[in-house]
mmCIF file of the N, C-alpha and C atoms, coordinates in Angstrom:
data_MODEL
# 
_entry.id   MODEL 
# 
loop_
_atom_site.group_PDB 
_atom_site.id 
_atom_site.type_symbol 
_atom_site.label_atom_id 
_atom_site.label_alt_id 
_atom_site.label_comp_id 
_atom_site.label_asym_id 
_atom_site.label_entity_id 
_atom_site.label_seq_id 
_atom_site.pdbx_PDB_ins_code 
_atom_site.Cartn_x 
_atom_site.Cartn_y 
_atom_site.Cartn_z 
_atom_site.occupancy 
_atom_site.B_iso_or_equiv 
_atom_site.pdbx_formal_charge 
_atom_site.auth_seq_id 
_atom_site.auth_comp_id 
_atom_site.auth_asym_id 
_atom_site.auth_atom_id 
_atom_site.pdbx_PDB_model_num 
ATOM 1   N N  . UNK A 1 1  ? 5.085  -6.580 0.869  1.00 0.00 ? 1  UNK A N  1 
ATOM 2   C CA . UNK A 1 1  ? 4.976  -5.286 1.489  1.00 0.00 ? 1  UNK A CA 1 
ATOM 3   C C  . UNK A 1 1  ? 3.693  -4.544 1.103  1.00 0.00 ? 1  UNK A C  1 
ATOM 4   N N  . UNK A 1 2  ? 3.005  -4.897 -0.205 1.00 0.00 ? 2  UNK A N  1 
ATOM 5   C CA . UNK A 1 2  ? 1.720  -4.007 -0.537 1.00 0.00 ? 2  UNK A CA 1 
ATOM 6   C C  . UNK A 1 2  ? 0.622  -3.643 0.894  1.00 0.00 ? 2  UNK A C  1 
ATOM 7   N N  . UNK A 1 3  ? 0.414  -4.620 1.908  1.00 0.00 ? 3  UNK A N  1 
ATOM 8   C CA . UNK A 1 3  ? -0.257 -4.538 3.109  1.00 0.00 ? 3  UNK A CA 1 
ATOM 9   C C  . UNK A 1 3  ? 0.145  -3.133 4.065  1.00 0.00 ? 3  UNK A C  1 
ATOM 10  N N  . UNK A 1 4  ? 1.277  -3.545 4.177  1.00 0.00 ? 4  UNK A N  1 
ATOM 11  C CA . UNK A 1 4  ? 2.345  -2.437 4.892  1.00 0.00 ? 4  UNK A CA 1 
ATOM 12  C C  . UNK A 1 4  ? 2.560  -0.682 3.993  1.00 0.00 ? 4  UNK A C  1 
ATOM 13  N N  . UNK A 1 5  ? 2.163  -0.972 2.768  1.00 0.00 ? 5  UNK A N  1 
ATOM 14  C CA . UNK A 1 5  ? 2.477  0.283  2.365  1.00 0.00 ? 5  UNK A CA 1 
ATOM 15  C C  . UNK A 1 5  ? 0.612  0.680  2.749  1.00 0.00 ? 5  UNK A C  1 
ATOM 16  N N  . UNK A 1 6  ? -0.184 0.204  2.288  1.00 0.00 ? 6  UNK A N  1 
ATOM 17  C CA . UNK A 1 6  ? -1.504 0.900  2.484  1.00 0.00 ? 6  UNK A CA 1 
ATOM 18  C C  . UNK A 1 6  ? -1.449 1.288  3.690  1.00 0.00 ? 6  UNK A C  1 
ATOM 19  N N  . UNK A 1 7  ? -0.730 0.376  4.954  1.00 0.00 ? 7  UNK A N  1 
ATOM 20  C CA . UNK A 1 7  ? -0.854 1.113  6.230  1.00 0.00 ? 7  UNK A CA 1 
ATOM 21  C C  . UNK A 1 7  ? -0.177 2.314  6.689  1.00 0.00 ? 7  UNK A C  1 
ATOM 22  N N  . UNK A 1 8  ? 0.893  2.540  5.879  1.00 0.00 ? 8  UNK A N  1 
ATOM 23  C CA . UNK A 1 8  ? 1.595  3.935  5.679  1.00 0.00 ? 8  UNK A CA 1 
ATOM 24  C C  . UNK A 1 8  ? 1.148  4.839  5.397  1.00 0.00 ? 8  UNK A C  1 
ATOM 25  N N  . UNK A 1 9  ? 0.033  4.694  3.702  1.00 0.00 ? 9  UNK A N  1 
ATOM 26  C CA . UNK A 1 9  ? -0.593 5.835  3.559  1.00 0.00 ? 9  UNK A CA 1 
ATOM 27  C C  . UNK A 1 9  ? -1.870 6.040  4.199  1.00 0.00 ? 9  UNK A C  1 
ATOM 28  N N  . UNK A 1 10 ? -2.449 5.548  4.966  1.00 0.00 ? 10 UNK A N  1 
ATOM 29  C CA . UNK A 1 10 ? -3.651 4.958  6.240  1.00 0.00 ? 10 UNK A CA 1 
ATOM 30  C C  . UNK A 1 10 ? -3.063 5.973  7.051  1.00 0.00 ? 10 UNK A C  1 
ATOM 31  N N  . UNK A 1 11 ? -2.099 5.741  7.388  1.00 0.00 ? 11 UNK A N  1 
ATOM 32  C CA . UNK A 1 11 ? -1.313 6.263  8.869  1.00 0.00 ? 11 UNK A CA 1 
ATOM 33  C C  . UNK A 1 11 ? -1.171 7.952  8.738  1.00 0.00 ? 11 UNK A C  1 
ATOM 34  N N  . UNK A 1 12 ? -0.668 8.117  6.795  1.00 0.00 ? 12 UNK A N  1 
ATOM 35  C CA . UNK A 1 12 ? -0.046 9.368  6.604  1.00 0.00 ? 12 UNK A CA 1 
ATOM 36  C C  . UNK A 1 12 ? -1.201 10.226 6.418  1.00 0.00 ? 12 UNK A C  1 
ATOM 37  N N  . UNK A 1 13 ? -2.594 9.880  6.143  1.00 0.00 ? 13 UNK A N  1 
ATOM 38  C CA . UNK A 1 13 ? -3.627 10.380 5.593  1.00 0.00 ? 13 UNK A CA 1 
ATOM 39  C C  . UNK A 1 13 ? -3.414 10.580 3.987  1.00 0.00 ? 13 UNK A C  1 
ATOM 40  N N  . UNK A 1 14 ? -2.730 9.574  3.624  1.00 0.00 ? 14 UNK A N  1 
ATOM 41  C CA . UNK A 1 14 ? -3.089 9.964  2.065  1.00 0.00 ? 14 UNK A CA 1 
ATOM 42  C C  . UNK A 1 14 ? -1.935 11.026 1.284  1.00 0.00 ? 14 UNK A C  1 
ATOM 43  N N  . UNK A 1 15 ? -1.647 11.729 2.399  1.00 0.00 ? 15 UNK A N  1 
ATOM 44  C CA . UNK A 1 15 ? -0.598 12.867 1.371  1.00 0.00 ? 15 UNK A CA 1 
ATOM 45  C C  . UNK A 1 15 ? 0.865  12.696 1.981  1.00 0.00 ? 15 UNK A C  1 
ATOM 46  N N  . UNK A 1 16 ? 1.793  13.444 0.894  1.00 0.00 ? 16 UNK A N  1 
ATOM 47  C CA . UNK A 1 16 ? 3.033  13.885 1.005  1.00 0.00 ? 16 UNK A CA 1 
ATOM 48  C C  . UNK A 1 16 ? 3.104  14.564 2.536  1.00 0.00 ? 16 UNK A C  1 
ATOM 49  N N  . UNK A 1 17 ? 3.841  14.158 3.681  1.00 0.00 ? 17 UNK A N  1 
ATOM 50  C CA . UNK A 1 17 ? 4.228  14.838 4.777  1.00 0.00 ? 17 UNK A CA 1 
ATOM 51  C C  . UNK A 1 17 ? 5.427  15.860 4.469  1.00 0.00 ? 17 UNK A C  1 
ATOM 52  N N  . UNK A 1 18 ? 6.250  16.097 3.503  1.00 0.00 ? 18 UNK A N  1 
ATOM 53  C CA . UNK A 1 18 ? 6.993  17.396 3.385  1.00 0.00 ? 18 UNK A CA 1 
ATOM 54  C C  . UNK A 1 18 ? 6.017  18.054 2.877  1.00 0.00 ? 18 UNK A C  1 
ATOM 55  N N  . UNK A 1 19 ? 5.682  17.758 1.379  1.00 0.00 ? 19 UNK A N  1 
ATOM 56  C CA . UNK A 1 19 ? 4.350  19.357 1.150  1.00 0.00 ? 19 UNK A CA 1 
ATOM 57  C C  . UNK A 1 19 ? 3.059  19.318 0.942  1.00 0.00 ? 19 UNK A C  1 
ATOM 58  N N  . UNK A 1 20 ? 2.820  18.075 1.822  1.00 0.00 ? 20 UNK A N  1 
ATOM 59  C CA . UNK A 1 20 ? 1.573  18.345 1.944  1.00 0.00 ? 20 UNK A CA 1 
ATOM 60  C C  . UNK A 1 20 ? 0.274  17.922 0.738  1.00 0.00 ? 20 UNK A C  1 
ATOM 61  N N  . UNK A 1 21 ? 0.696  17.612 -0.600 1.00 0.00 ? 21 UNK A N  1 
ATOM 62  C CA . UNK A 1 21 ? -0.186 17.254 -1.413 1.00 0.00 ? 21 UNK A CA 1 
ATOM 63  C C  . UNK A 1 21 ? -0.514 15.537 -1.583 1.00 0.00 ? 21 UNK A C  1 
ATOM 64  N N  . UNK A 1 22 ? -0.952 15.690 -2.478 1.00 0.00 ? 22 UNK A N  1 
ATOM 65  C CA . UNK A 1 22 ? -1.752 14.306 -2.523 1.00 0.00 ? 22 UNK A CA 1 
ATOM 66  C C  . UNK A 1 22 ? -2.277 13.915 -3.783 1.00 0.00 ? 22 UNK A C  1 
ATOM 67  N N  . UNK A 1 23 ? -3.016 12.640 -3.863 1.00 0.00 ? 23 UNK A N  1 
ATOM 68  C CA . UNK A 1 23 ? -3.146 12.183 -5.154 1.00 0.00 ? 23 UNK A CA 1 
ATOM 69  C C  . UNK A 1 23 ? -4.074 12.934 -6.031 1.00 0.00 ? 23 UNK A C  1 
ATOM 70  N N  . UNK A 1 24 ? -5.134 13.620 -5.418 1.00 0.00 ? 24 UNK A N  1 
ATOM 71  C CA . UNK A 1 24 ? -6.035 14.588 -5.907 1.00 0.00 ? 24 UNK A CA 1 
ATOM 72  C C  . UNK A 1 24 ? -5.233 15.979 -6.487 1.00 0.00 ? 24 UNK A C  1 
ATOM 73  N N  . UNK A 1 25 ? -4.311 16.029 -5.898 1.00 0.00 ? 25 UNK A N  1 
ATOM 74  C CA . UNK A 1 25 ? -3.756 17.290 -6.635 1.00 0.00 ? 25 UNK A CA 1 
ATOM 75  C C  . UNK A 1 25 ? -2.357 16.937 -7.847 1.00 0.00 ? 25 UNK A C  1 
ATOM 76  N N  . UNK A 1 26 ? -2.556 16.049 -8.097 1.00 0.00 ? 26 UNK A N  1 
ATOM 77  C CA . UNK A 1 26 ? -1.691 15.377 -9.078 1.00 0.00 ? 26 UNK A CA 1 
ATOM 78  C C  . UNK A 1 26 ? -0.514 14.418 -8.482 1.00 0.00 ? 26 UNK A C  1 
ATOM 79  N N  . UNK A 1 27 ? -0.197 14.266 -7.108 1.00 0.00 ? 27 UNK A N  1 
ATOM 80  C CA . UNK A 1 27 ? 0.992  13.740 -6.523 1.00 0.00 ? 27 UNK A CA 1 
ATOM 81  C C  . UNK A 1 27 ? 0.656  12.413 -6.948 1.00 0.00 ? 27 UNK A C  1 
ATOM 82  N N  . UNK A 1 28 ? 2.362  11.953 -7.356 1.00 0.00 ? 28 UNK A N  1 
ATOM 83  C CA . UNK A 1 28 ? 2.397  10.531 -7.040 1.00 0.00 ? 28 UNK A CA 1 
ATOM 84  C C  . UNK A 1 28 ? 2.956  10.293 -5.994 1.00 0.00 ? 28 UNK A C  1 
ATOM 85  N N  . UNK A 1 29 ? 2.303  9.536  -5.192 1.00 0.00 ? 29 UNK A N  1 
ATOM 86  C CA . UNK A 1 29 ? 3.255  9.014  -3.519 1.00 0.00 ? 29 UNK A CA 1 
ATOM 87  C C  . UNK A 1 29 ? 3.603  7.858  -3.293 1.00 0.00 ? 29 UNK A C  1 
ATOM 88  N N  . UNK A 1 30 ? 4.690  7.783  -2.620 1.00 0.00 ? 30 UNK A N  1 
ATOM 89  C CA . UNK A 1 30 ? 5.827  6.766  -2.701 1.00 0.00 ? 30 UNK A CA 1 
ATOM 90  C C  . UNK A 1 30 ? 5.424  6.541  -1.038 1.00 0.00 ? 30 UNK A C  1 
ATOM 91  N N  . UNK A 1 31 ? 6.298  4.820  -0.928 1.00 0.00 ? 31 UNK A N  1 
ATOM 92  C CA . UNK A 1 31 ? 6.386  5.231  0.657  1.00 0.00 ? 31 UNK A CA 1 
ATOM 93  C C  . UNK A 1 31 ? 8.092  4.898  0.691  1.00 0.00 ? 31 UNK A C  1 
ATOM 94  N N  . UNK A 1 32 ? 8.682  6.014  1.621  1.00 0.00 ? 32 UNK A N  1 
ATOM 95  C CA . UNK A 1 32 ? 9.916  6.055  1.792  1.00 0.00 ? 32 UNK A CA 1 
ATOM 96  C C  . UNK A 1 32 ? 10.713 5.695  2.969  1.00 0.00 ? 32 UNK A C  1 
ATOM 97  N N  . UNK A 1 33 ? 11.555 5.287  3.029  1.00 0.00 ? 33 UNK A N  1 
ATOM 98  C CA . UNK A 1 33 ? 12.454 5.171  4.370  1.00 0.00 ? 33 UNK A CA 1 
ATOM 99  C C  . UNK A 1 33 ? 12.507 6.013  5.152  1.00 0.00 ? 33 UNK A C  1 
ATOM 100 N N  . UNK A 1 34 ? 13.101 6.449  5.951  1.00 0.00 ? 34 UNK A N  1 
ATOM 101 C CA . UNK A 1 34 ? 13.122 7.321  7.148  1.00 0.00 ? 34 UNK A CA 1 
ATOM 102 C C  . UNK A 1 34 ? 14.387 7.694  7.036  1.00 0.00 ? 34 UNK A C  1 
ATOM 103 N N  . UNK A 1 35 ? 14.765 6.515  7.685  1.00 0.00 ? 35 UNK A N  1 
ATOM 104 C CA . UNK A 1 35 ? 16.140 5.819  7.601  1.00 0.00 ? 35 UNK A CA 1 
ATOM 105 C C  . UNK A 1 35 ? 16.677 5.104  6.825  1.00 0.00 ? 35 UNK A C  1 
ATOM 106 N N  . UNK A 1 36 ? 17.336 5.617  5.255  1.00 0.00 ? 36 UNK A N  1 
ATOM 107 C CA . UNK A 1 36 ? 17.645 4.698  4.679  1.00 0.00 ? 36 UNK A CA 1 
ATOM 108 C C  . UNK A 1 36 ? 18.007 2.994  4.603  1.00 0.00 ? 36 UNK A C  1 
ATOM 109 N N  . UNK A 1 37 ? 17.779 2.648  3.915  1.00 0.00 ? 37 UNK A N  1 
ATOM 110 C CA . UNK A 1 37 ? 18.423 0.585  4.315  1.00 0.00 ? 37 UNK A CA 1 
ATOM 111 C C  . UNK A 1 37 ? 19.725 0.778  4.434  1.00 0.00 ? 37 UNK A C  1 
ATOM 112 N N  . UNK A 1 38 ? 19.888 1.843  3.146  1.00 0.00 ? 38 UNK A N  1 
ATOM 113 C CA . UNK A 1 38 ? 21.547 1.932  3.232  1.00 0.00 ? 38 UNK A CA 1 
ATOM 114 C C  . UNK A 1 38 ? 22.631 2.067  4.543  1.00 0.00 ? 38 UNK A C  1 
ATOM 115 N N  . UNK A 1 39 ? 21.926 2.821  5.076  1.00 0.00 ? 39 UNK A N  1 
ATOM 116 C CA . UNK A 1 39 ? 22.473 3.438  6.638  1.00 0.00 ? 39 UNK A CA 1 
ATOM 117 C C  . UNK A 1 39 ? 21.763 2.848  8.022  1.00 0.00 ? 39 UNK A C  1 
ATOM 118 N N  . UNK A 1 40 ? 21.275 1.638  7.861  1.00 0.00 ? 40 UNK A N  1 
ATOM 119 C CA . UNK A 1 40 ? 20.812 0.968  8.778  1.00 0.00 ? 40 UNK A CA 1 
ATOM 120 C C  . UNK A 1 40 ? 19.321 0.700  9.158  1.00 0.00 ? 40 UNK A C  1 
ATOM 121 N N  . UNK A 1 41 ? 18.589 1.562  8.243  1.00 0.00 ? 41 UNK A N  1 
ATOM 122 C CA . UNK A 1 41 ? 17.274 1.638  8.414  1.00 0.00 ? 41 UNK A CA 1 
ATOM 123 C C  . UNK A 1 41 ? 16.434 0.300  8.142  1.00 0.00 ? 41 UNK A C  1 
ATOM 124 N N  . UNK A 1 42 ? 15.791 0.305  8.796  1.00 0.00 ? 42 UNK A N  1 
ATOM 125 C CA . UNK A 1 42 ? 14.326 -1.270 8.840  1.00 0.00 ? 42 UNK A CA 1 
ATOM 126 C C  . UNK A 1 42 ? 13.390 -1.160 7.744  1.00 0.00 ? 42 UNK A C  1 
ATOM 127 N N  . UNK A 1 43 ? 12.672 -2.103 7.507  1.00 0.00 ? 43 UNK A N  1 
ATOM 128 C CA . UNK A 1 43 ? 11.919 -2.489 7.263  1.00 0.00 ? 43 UNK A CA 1 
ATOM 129 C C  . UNK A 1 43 ? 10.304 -2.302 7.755  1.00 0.00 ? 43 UNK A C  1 
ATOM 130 N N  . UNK A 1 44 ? 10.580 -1.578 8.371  1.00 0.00 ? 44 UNK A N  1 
ATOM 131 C CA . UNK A 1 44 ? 9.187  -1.286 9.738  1.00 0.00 ? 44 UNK A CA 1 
ATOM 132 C C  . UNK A 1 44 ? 8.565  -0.124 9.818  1.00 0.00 ? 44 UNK A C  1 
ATOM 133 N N  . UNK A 1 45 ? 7.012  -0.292 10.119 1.00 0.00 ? 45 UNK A N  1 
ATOM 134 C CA . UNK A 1 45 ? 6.288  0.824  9.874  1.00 0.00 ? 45 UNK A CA 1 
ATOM 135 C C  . UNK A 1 45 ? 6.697  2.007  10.442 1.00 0.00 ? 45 UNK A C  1 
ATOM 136 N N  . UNK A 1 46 ? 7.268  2.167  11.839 1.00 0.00 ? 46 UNK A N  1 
ATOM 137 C CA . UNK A 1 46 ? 7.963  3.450  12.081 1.00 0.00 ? 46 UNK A CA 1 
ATOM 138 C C  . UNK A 1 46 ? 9.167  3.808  11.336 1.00 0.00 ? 46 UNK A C  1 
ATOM 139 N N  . UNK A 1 47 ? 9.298  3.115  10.244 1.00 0.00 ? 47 UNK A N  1 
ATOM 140 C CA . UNK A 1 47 ? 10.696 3.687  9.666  1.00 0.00 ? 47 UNK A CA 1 
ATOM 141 C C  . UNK A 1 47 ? 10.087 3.921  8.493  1.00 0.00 ? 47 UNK A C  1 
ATOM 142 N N  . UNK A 1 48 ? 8.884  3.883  7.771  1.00 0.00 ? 48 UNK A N  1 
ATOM 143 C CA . UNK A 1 48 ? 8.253  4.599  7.047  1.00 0.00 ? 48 UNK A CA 1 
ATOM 144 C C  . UNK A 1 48 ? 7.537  5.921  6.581  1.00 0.00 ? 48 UNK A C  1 
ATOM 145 N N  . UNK A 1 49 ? 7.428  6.723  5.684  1.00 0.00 ? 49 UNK A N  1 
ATOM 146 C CA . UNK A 1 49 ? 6.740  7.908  5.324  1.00 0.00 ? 49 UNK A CA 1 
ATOM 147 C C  . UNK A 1 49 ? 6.139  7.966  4.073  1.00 0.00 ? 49 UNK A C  1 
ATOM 148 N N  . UNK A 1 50 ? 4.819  8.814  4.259  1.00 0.00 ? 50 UNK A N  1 
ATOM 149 C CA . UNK A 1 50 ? 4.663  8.656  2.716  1.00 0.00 ? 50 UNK A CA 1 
ATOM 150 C C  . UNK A 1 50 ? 5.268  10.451 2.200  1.00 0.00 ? 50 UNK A C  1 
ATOM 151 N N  . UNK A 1 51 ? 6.092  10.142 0.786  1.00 0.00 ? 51 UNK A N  1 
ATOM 152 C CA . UNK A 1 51 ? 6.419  11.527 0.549  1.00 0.00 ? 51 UNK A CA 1 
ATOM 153 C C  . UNK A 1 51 ? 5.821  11.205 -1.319 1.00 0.00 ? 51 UNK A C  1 
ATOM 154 N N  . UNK A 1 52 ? 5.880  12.527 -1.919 1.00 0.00 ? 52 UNK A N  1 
ATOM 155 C CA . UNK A 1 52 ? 5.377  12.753 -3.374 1.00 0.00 ? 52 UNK A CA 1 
ATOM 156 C C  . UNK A 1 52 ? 6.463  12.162 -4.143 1.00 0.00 ? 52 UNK A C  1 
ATOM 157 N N  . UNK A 1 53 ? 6.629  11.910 -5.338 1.00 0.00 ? 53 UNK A N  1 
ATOM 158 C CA . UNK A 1 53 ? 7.557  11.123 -6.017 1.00 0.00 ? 53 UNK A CA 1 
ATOM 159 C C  . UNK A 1 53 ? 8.203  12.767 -6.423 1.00 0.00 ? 53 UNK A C  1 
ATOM 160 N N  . UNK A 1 54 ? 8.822  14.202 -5.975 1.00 0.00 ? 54 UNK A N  1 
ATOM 161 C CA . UNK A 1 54 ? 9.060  14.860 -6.217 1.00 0.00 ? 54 UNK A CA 1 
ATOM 162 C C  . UNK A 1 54 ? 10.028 15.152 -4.892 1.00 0.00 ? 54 UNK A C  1 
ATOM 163 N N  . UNK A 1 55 ? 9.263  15.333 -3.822 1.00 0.00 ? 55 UNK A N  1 
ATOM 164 C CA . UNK A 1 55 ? 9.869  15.521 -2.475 1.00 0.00 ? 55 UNK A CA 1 
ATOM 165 C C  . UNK A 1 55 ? 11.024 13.929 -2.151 1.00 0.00 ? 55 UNK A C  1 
ATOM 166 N N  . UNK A 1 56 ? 10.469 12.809 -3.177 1.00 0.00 ? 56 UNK A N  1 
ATOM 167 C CA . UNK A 1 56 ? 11.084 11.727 -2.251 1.00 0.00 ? 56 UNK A CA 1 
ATOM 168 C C  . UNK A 1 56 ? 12.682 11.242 -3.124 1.00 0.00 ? 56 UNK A C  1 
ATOM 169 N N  . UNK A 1 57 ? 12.440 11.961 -4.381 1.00 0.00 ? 57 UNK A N  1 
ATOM 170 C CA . UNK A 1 57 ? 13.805 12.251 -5.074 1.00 0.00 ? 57 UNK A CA 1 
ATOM 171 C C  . UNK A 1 57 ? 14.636 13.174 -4.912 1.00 0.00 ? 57 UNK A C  1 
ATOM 172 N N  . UNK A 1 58 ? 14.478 14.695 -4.076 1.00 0.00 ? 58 UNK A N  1 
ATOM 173 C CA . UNK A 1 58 ? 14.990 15.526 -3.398 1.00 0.00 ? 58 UNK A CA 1 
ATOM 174 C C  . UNK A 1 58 ? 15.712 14.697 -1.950 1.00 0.00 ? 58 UNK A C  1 
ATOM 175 N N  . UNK A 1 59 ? 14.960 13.864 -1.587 1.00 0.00 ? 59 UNK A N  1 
ATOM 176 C CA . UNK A 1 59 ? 15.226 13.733 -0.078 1.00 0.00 ? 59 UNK A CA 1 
ATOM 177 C C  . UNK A 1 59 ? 16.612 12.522 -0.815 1.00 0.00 ? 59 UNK A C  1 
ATOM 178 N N  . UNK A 1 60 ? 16.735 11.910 -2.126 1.00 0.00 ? 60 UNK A N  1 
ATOM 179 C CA . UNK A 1 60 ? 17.863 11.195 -2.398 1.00 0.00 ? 60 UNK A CA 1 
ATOM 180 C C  . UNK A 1 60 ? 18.177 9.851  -1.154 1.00 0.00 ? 60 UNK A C  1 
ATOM 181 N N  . UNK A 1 61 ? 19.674 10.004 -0.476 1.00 0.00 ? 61 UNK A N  1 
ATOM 182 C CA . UNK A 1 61 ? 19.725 8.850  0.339  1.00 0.00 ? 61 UNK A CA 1 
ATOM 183 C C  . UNK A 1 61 ? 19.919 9.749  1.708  1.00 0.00 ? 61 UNK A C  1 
ATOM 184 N N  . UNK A 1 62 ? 19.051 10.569 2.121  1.00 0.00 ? 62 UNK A N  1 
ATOM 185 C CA . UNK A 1 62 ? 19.710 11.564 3.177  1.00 0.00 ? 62 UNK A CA 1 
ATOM 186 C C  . UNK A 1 62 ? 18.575 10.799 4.647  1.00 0.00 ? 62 UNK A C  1 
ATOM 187 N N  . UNK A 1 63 ? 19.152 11.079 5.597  1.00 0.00 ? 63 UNK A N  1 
ATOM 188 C CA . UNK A 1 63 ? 17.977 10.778 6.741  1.00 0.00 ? 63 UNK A CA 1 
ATOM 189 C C  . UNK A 1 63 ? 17.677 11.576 7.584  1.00 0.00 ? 63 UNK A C  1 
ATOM 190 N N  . UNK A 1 64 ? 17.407 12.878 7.385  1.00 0.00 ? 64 UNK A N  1 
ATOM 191 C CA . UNK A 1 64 ? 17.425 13.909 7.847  1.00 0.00 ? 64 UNK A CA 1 
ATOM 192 C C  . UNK A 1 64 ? 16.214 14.484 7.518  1.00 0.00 ? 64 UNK A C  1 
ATOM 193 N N  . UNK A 1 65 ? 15.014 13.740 7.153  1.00 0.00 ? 65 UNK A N  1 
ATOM 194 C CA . UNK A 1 65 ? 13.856 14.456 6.334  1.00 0.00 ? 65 UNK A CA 1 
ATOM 195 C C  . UNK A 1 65 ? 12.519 13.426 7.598  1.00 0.00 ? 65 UNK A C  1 
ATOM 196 N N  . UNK A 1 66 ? 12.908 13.524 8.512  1.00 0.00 ? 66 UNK A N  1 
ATOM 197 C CA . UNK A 1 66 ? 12.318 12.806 9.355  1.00 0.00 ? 66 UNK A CA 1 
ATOM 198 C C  . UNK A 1 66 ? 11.183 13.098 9.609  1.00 0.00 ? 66 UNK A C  1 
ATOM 199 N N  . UNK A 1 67 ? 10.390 13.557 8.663  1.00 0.00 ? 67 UNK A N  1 
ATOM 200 C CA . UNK A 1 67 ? 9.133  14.407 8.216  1.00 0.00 ? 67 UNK A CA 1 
ATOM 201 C C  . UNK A 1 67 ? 8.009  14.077 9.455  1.00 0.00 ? 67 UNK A C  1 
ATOM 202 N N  . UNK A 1 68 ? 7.550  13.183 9.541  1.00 0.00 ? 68 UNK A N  1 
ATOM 203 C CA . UNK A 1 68 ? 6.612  12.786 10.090 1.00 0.00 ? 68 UNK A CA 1 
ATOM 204 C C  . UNK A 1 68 ? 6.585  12.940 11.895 1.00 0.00 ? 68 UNK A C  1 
ATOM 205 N N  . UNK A 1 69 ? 7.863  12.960 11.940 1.00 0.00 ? 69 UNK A N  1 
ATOM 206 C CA . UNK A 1 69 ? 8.269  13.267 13.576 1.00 0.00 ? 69 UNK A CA 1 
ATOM 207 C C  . UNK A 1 69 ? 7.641  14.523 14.010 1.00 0.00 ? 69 UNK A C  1 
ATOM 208 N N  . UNK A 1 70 ? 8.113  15.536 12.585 1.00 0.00 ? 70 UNK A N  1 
ATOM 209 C CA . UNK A 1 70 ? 7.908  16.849 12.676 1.00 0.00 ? 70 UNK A CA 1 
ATOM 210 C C  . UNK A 1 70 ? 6.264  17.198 12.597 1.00 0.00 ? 70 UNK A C  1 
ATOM 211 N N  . UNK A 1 71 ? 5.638  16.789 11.627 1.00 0.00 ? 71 UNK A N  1 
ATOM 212 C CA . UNK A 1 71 ? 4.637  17.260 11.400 1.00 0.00 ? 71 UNK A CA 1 
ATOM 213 C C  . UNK A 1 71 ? 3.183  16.506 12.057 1.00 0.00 ? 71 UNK A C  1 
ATOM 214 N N  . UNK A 1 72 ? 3.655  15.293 13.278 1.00 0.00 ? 72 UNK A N  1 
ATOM 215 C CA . UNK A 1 72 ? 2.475  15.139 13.819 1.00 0.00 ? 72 UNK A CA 1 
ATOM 216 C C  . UNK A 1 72 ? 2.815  15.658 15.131 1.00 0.00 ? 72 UNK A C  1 
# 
């Protein structure tokens, strides 16, 4: 998956899509499900986001943080 995650944060520009920060401002970023695996979610770049290792432990196993829908 290392290929697939650079294309996530490629895709995301680099930052957290809930708040917005990034590695320059101290974020660590994860790339997260959309759609949990748990609840049916893929493997696949549209079922990806990049969120901060802060926002992406808030978001827990929920799929309701469909961040990226919202903010492009």
């Amino acid at each position: 998956m290392p290929a697939l995650r650079w294309q996530v944060f490629q895709r995301d520009n680099w930052k957290c899509l809930s708040c917005g920060r990034n590695s320059e401002s101290g974020a660590i970023l994860h790339v997260d499900h959309i759609i949990p695996r748990s609840k049916g979610g893929l493997n696949h770049l549209d079922n990806y986001q990049t969120l901060c290792e802060t926002c992406n432990i808030g978001k827990s196993n929920k799929d309701s943080t469909n961040l990226r829908k919202r903010i492009i």
